[in-house]
C-alpha positions as CSV (number, residue, x, y, z in Angstrom):
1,X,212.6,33.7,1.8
2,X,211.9,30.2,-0.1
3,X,213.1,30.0,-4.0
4,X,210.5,29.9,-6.8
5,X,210.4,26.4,-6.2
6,X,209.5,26.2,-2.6
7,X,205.7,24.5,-1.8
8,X,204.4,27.0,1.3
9,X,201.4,26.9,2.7
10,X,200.4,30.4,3.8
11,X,200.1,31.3,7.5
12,X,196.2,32.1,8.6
13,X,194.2,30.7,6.1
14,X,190.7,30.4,6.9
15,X,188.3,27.7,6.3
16,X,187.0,30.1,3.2
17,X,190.1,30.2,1.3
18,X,190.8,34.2,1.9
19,X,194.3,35.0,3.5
20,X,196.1,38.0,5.0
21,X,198.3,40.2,3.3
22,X,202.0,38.2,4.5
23,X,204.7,36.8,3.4
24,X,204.3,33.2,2.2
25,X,207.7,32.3,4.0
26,X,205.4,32.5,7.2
27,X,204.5,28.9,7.2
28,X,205.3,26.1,4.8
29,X,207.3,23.4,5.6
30,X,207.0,20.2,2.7
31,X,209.2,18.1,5.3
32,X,205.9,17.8,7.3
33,X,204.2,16.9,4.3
34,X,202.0,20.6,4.1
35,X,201.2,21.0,0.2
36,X,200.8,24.4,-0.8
37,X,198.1,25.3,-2.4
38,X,197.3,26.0,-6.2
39,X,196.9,29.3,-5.8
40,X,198.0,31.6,-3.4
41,X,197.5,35.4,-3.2
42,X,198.5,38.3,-0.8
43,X,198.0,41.7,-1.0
44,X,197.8,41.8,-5.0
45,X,196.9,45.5,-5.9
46,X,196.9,46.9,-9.4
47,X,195.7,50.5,-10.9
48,X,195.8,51.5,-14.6
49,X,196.1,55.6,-14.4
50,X,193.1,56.4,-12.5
51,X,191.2,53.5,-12.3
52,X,192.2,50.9,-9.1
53,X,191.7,47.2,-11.0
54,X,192.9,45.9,-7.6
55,X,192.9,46.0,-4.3
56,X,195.2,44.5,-1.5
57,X,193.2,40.6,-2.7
58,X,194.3,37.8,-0.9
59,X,192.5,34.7,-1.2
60,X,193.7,30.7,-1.8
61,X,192.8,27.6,-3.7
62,X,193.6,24.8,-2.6
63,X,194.9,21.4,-4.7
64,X,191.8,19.7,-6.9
65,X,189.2,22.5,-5.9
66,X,186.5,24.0,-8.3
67,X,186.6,27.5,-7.3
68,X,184.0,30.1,-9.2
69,X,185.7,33.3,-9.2
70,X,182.6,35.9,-9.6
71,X,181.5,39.4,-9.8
72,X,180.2,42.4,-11.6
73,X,182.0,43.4,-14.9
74,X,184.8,45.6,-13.7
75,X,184.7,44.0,-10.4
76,X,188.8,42.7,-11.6
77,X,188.3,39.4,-12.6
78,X,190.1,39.1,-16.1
79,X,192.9,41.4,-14.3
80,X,193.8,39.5,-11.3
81,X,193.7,36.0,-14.0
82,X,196.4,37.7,-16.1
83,X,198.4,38.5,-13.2
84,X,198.5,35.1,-12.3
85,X,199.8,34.4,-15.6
86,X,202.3,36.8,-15.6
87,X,200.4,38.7,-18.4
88,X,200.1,41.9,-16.2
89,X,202.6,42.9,-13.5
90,X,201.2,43.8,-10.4
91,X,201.5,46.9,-8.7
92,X,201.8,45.3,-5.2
93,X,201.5,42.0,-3.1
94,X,203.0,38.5,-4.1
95,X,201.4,35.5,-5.4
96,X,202.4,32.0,-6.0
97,X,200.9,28.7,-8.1
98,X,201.5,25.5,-7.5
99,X,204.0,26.9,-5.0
100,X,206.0,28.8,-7.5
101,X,206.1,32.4,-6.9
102,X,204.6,34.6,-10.1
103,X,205.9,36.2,-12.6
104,X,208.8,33.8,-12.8
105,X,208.1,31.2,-16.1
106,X,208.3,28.2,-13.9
107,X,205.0,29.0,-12.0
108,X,202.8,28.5,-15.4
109,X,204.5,25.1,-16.7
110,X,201.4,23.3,-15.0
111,X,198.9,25.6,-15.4
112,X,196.2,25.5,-18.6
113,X,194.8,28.4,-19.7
114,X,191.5,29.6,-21.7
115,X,191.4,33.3,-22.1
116,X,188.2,35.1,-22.7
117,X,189.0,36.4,-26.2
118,X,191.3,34.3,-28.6
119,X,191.8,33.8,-32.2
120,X,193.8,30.7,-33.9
121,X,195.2,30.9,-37.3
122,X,192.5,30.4,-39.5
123,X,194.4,28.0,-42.4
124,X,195.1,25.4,-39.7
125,X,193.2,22.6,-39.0
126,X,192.3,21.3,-35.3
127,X,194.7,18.8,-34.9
128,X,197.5,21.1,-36.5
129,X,196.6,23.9,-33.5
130,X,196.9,21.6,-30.7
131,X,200.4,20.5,-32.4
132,X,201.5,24.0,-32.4
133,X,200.6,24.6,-29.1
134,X,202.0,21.7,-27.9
135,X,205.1,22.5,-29.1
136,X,204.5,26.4,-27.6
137,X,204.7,24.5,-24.3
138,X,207.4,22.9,-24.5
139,X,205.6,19.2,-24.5
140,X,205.9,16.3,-26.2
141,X,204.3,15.9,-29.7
142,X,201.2,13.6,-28.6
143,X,200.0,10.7,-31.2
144,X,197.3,11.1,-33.8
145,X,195.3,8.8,-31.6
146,X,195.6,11.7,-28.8
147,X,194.6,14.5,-30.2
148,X,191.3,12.5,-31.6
149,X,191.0,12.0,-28.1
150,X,191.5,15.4,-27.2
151,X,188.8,17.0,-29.5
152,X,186.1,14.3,-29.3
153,X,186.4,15.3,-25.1
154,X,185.6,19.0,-26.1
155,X,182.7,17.9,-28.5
156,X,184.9,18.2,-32.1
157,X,184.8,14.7,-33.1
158,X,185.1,14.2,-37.1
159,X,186.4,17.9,-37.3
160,X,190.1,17.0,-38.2
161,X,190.3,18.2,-41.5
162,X,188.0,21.2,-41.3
163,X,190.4,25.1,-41.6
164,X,189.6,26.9,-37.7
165,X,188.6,29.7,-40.0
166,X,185.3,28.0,-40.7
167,X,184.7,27.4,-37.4
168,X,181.9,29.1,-35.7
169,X,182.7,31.5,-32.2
170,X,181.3,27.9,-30.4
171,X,183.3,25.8,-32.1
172,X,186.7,27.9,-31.7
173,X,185.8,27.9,-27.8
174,X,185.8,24.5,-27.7
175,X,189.0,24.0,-29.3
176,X,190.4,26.5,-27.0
177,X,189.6,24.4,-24.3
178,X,190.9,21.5,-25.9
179,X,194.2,23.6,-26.0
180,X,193.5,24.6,-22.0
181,X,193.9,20.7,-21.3
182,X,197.1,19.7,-23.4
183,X,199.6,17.9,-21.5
184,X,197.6,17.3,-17.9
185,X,198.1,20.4,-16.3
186,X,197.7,20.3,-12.4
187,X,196.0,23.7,-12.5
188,X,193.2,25.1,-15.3
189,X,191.9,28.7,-15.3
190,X,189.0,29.0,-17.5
191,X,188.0,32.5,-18.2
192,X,184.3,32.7,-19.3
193,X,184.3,29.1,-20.7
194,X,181.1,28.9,-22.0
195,X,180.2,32.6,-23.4
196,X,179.8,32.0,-26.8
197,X,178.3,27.7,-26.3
198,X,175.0,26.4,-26.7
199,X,172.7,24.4,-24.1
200,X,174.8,20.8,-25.4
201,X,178.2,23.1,-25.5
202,X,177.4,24.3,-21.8
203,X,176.9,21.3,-20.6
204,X,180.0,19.5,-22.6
205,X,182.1,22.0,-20.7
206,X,180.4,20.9,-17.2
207,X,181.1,17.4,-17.9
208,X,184.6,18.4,-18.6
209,X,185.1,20.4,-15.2
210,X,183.7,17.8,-13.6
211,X,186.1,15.0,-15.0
212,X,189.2,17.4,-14.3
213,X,187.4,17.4,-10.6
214,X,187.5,13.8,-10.3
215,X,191.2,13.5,-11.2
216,X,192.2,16.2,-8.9
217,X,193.1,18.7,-11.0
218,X,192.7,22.4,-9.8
219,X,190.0,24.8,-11.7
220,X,190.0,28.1,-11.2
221,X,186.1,29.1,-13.4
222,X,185.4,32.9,-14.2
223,X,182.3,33.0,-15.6
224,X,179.1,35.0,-16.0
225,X,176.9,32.2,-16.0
226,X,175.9,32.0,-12.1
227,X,174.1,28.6,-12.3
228,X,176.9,26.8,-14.0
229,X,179.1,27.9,-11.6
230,X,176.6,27.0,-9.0
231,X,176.8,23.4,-11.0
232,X,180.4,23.1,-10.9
233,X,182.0,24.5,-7.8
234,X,183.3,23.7,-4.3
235,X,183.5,27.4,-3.3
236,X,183.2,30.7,-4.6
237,X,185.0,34.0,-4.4
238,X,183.4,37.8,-5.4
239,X,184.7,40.5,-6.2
240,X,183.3,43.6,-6.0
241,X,185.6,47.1,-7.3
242,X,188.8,45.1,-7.0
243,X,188.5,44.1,-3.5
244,X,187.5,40.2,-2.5
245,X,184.1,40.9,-1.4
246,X,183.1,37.7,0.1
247,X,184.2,33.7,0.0
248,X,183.1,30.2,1.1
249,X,181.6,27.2,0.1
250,X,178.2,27.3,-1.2
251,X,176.7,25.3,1.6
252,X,178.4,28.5,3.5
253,X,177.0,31.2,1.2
254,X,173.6,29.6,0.1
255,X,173.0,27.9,3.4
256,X,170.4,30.4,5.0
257,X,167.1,28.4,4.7
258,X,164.0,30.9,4.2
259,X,160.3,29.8,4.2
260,X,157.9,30.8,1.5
261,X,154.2,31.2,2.6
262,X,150.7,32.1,0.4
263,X,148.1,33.2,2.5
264,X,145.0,35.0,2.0
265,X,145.1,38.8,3.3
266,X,146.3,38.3,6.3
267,X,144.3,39.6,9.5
268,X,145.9,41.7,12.2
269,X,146.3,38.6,14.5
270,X,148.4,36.7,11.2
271,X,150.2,40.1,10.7
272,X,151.2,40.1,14.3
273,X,152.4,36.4,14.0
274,X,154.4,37.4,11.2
275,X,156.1,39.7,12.8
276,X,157.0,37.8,15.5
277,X,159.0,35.5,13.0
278,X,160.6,38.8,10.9
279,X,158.3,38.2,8.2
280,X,158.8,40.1,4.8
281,X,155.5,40.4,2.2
282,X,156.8,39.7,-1.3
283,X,153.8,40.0,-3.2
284,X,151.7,38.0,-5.2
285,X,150.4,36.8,-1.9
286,X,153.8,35.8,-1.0
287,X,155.5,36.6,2.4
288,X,158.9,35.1,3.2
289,X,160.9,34.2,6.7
290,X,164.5,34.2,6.3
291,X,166.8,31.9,8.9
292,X,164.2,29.7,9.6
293,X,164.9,26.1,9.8
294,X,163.1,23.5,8.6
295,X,162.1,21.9,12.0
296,X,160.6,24.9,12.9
297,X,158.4,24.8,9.9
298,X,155.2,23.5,11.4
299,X,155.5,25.9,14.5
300,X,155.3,28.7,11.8
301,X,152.0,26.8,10.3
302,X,150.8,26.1,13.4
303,X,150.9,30.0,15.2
304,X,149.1,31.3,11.1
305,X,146.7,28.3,11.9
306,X,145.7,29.5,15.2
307,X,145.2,33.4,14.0
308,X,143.0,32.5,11.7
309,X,145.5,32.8,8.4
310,X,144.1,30.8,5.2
311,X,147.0,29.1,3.9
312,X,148.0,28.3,0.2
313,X,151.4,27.5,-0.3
314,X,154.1,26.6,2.2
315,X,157.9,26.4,0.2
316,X,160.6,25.8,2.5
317,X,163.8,27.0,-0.4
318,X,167.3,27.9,-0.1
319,X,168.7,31.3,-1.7
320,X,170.1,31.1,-4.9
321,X,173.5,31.8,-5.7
322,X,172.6,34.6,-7.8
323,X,170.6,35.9,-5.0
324,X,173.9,35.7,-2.7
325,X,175.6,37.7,-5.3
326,X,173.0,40.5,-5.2
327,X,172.8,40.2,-1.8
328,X,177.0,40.9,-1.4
329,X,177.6,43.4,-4.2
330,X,174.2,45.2,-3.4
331,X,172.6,44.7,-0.1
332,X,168.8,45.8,-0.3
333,X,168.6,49.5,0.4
334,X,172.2,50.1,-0.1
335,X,173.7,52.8,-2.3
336,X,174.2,51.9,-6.0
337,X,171.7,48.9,-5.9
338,X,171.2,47.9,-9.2
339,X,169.2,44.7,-9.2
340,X,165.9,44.0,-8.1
341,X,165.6,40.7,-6.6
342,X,163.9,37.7,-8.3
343,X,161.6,34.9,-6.5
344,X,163.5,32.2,-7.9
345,X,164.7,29.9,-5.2
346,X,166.4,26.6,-4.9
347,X,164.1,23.8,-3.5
348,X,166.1,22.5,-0.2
């Protein structure tokens, strides 16, 4: 069994970042140079009285990845992040950061952290929170010119000598933030980032994400807004009543192509066409053909030509990730489907 301290990488990972339930001693050795990853998770379960928060999850993200962890409220989001932290104890499995097996305090002494709810003392000024915080951690005291640096990243320039009381909800969440970021950490989990932020705010916290991208620094992004994380991300997990209900890449997940295609109403001969491809009428005129590639496009034209189909509109697209979500937490048909799908797309 490998201390606290011990960097493992966890036997049969797949490409998608989910592991099996196991033991993290499986595989691991740092004298041929295998990191482990940021986070690592194996069987985590967790039930409060009735209600099962988690499931047996196991998943993995690896060092410098923006991973979008999404899913309906309930689905054990917010849970499985405060586990992590050693907020919450859970009822089974074993998980590790940065190689350093959870709850123990040495797991979170790289890790940032934005929780969803927060509130600062409200007599202290910006500068005077990240001092106190700082100091929380365990860190050295950084320079005036530092934290100026620190708030003018999270869009609080000129704010130095304003009380956090008078700060509006958008304001405090981009303090937090600021707090998320003191001291470098190798690993950030941001839990719904940009709930209470404006267009400019969303986007300030993009740009940040990115930047902590581009230094290698691990992300871990729960967040509501799909098409930020969509923005952001190298891969995406979902959850879906505590269990991990799918995970990949989004050139995995969003990669089916589909075709769009107005036509006039269509004859029997176009309908029969159609069919042949596994055509679906959306309405509006609309029929789509999922899985079809773009190469095999002008075939498509080509056979509607020939039956006589009059042809408006031909929009080859790409699912959106909000359509993936739909698609995994409530596949069409299935029981408890709440959504109804929208016709926005992503141009490929």
């Amino acid at each position: 069994m490998p201390t606290a301290d011990t960097g493992a990488v966890p036997a049969g990972a797949t490409s998608d970042g989910v592991v099996p339930a196991g033991n993290p001693s499986d595989v691991g050795d740092p004298a041929r140079g295998r990191v482990s990853p940021a986070i690592w998770c194996s069987g985590v379960s967790k039930r409060f009285r009735k209600h099962q928060a988690l499931d047996a999850v196991s998943l993995q993200v690896g060092r410098g990845e923006v991973v979008g962890l999404l899913g309906p409220n309930g689905a054990g989001k917010t849970t499985l992040i405060k586990i992590m932290l050693g907020l919450v104890h859970a009822d089974a499995g074993e998980l590790m950061l940065l190689g350093r097996r959870v709850p123990a305090p040495s797991s979170r002494t790289a890790v940032g952290y934005l929780p969803e709810l927060f509130r600062f003392q409200p007599w202290l000024t910006a500068p005077e929170v990240l001092r106190l915080h700082t100091r929380l951690a365990g860190l050295p005291v950084p320079a005036h010119r530092e934290l100026h640096e620190a708030l003018a990243a999270v869009g609080l320039s000129g704010r130095d000598a304003e009380r956090v009381g008078g700060f509006s909800k958008g304001m405090q969440q981009r303090l937090g933030l600021a707090v998320a970021l003191l001291g470098r950490p190798e690993l950030v989990i941001l839990d719904e980032p940009t709930s209470a932020l404006d267009p400019v705010g969303r986007a300030d916290v993009r740009e940040v994400v990115l930047a902590l991208r581009e230094r290698g620094t691990t992300v871990l992004l729960n967040s509501h807004l799909i098409g930020e994380v969509e923005r952001v991300c190298d891969r995406v997990v979902i959850l879906d009543r505590g269990r991990v209900a799918t995970a990949g890449t989004l050139d995995d997940l969003l990669g089916e192509s589909e075709v769009r295609v107005r036509l006039a109403t269509p004859t029997t001969a176009v309908r029969d066409v159609l069919e042949r491809y596994g055509a679906r009428e959306q309405g509006d005129g609309w029929t789509v053909v999922r899985g079809l590639d773009r190469e095999a496009v002008p075939e498509l034209v080509h056979g509607l030509v020939l039956a006589g189909a009059r042809i408006h509109a031909v929009e080859p697209t790409r699912i959106t990730l909000e359509e993936r979500l739909l698609d995994v937490l409530r596949p069409e048909g299935g029981p408890g489907q709440r959504a109804v799908r929208t016709d926005r797309r992503s141009p490929r």
